[in-house]
Every structure is written in structure tokens, then in C-alpha cells.
N, C-alpha and C positions, 0 to 999 in steps of 0.2 A: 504494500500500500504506500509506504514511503517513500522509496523507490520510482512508483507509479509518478505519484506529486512531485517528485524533486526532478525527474525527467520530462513534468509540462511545465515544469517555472523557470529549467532550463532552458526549453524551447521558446517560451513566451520572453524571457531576457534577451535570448537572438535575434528573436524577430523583429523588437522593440529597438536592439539597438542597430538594425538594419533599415525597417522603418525609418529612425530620426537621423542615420548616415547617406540614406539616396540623396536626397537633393542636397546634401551638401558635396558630394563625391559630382553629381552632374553641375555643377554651378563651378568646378574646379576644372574640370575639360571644357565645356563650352558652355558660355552665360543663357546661350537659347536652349541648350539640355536642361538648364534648373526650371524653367519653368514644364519640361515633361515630366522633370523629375518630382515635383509636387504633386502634379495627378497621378501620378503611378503611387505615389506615396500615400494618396488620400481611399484611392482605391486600392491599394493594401490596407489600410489600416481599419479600412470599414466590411471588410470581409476576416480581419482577424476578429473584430468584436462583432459580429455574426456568431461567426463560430463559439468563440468566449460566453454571449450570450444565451444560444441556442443551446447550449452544452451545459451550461449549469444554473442557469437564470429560467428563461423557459422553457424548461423542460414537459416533454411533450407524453402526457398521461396516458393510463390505459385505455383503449378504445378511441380515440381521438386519432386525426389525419392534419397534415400540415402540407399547404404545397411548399417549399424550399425555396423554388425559385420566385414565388411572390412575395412571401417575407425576407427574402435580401433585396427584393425589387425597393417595398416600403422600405426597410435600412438604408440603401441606396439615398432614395428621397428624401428621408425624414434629414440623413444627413449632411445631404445636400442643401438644402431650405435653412439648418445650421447655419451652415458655413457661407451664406451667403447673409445673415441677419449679421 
């Protein structure tokens, strides 16, 4: 069980500091990369907290159906309207 846990906080610290190193790694080769490198960055980073989400937050009960691809459709969204307020 330990093990289990300490192999996703691992993985979640890489991703995190992969996430917050793109756009700075594209902005360092060419100034028009950092700005791909932000969207790439924003759509990782709303597909890891999907996942994050979906995985221990709403977790999806007995009997019950989810389609996937419309609830990251609304994450998508919802995160987007975010980030534009």
C-alpha cells in the first residue's frame, strides 16, 4: 500500500515539475515556442487533474455510467472560462 502511494507522489512530483519546466525550456530555444509551450502546458495540466480528480475525488459508484470523454470535455471548459476570467 505504501509503496502503491509513494510510486503516485512520485509520479505526480514529475509530472509537476515537467508541467512548470515546458514553457520555460520553449521560451529558451525560441521566444515563439513559449507561447506553444503554455498551451501544451495548460492542456497537460488539465488532463492530469482529470485524472487526479476522477481517480479519487469523483469516484464513480456502483451501478452508475460516466461518458469520459464529456466530463474532460466540461474540465476542458470549465477550465478554460478560468483562465480566461
Amino acid at each position: 500500500m505504501l509503496d502503491s502511494f509513494l510510486a503516485q507522489l512520485a509520479y505526480l512530483c514529475l509530472f509537476q515539475l515537467l508541467l512548470f519546466s515546458l514553457p520555460n525550456i520553449t521560451f529558451f530555444f525560441d521566444k515563439k515556442l513559449y507561447l506553444l509551450g503554455s498551451i501544451a502546458g495548460f492542456f497537460v495540466s488539465v488532463l492530469n487533474s482529470f485524472y487526479w480528480n476522477n481517480k479519487y475525488v469523483f469516484t464513480i459508484e456502483e451501478g452508475q455510467n460516466r461518458n469520459m470523454f464529456k466530463a474532460l470535455l466540461k474540465t476542458y471548459v470549465s477550465y478554460g472560462f478560468t483562465g480566461i476570467v
